[in-house]
PAKETOR-501510 format. One record per atom (N, C-alpha, C, O, CB): residue in three letters; residue number from 0; x, z, y; atom name. Coordinates in nm, 3 decimals. Glycine has a CB too. Layout:
// residues N
ATOM   pavo   balo        c1        c3        c2   lonu
ATOM    ALA    NUM         X         Z         Y     CA
...
// end
This chain:
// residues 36
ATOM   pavo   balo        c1        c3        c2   lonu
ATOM    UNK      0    10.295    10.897     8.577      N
ATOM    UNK      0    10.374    11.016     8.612     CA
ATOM    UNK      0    10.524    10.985     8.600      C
ATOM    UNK      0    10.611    11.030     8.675      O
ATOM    UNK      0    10.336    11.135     8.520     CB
ATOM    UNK      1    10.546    10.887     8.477      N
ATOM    UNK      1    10.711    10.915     8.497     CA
ATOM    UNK      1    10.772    10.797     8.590      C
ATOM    UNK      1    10.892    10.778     8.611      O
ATOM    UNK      1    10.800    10.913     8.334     CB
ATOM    UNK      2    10.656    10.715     8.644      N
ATOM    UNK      2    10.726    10.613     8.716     CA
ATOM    UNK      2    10.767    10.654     8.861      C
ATOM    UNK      2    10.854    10.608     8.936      O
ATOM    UNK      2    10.641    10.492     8.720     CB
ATOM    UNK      3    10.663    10.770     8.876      N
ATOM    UNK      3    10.689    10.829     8.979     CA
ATOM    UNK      3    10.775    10.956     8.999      C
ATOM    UNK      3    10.802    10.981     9.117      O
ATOM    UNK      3    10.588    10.843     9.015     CB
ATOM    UNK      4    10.817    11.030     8.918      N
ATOM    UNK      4    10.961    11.078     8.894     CA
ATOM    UNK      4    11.042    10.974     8.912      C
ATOM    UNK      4    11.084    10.957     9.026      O
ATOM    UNK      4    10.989    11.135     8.761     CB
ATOM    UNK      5    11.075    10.899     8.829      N
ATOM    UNK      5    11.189    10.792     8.872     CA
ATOM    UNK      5    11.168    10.743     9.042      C
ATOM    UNK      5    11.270    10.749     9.110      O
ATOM    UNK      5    11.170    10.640     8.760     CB
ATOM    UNK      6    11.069    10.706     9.094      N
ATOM    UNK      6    11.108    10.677     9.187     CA
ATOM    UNK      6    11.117    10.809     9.303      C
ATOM    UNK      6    11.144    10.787     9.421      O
ATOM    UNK      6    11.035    10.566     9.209     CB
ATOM    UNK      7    11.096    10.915     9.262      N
ATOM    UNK      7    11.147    10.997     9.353     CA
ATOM    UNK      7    11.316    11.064     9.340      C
ATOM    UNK      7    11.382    11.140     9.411      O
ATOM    UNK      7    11.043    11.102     9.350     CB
ATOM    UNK      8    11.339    11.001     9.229      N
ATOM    UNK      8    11.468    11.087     9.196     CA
ATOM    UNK      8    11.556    10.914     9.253      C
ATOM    UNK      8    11.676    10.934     9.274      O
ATOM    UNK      8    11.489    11.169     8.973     CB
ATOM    UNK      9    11.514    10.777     9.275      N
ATOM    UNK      9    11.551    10.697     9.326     CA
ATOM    UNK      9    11.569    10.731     9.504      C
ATOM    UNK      9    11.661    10.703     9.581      O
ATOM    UNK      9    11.469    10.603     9.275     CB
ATOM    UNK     10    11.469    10.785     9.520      N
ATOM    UNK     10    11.416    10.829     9.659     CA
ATOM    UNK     10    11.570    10.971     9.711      C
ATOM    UNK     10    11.616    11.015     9.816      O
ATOM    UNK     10    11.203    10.918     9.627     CB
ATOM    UNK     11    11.589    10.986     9.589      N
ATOM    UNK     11    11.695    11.145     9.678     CA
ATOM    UNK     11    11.826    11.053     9.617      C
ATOM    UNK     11    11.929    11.113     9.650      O
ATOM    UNK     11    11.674    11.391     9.582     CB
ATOM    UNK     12    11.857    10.944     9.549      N
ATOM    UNK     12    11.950    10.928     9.550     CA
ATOM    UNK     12    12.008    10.801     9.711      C
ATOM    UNK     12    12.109    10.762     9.769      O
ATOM    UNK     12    11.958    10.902     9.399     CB
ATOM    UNK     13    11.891    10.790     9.713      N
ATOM    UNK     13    11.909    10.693     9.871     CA
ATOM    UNK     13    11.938    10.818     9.945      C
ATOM    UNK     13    12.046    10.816    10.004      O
ATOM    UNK     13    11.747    10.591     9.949     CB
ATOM    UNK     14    11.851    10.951     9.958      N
ATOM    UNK     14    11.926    11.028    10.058     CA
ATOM    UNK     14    12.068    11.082    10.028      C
ATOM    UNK     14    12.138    11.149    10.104      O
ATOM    UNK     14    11.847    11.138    10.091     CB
ATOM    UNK     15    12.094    11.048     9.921      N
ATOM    UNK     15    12.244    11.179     9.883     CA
ATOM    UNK     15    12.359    11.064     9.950      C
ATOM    UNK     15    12.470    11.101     9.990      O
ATOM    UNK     15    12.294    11.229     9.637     CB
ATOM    UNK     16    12.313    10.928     9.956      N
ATOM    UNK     16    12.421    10.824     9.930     CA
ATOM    UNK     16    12.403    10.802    10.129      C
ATOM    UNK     16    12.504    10.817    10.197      O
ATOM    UNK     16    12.369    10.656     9.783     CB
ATOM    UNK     17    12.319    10.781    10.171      N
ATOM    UNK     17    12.289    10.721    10.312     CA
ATOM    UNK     17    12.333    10.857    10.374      C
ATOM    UNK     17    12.425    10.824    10.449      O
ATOM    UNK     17    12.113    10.660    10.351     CB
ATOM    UNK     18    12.315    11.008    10.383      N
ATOM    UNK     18    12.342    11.106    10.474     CA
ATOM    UNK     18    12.501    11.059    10.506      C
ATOM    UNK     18    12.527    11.004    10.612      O
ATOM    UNK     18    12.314    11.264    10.410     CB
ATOM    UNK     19    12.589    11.083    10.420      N
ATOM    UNK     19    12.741    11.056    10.492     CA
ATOM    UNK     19    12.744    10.899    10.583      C
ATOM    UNK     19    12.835    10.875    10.663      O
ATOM    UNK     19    12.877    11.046    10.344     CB
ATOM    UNK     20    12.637    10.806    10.557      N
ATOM    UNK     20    12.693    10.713    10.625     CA
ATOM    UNK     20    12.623    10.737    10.792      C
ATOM    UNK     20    12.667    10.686    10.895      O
ATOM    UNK     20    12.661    10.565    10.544     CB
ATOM    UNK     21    12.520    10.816    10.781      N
ATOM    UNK     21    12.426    10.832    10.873     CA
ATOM    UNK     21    12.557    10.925    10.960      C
ATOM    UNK     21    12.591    10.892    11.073      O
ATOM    UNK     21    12.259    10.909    10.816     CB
ATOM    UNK     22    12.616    11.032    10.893      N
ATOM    UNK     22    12.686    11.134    10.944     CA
ATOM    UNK     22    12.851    11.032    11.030      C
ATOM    UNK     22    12.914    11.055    11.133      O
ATOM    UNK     22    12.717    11.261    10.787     CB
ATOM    UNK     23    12.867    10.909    10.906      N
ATOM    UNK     23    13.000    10.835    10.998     CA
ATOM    UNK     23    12.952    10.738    11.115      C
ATOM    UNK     23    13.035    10.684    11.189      O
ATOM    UNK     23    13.104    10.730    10.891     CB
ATOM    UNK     24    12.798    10.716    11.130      N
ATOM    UNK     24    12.771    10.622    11.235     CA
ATOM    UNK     24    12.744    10.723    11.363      C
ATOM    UNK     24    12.738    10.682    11.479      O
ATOM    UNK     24    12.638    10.519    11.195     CB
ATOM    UNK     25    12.733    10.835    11.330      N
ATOM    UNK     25    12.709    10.898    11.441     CA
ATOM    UNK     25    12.796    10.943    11.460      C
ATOM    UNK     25    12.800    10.959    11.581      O
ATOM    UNK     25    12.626    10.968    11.455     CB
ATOM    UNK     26    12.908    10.990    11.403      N
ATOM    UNK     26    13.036    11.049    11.445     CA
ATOM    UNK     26    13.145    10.957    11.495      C
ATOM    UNK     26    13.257    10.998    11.527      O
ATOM    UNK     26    13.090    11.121    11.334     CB
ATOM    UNK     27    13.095    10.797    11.504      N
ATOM    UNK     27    13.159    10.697    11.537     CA
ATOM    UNK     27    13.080    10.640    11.669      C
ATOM    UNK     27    13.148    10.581    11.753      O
ATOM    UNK     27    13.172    10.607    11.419     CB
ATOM    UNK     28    12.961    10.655    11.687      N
ATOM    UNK     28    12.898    10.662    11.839     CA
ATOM    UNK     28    12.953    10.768    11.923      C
ATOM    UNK     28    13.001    10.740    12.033      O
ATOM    UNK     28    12.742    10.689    11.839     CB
ATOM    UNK     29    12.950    10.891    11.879      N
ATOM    UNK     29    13.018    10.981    11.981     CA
ATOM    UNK     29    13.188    10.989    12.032      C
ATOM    UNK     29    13.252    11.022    12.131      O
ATOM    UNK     29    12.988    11.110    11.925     CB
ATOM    UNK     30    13.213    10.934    11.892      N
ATOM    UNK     30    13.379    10.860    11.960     CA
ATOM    UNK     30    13.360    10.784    12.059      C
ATOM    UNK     30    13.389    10.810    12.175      O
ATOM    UNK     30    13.472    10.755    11.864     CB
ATOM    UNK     31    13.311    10.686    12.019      N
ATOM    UNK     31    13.290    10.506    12.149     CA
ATOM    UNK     31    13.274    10.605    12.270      C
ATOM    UNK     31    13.368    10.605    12.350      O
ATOM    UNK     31    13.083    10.352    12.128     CB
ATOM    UNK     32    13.130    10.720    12.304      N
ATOM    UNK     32    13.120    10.791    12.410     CA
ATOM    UNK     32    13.223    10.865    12.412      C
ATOM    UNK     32    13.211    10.929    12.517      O
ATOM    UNK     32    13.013    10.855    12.422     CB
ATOM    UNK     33    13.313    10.895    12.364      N
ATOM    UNK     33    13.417    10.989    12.446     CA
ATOM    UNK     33    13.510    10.869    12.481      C
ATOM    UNK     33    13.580    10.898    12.578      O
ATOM    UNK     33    13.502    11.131    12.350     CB
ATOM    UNK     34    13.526    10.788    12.449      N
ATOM    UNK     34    13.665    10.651    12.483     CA
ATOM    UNK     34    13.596    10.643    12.599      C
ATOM    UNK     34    13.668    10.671    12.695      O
ATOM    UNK     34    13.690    10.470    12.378     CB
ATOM    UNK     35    13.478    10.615    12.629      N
ATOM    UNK     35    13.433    10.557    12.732     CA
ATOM    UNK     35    13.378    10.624    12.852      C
ATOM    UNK     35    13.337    10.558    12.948      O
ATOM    UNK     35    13.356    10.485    12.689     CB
// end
């Protein structure tokens, strides 16, 4: 049980940390499409 708490609270810290980069790769594709 607690290995699996830890790895779910591992699991939301990959999402808390990856959403903004997910949010600058896509907000940096839709730039390239507007330059282009």
């Amino acid at each position: 049980m607690e290995a699996n708490r830890s790895l779910l609270k591992g699991l939301a810290w990959g999402m808390a940390f990856s959403f903004p980069l997910w949010i600058a790769v896509i907000g940096w594709l839709n730039l390239l499409g507007w330059i282009h």
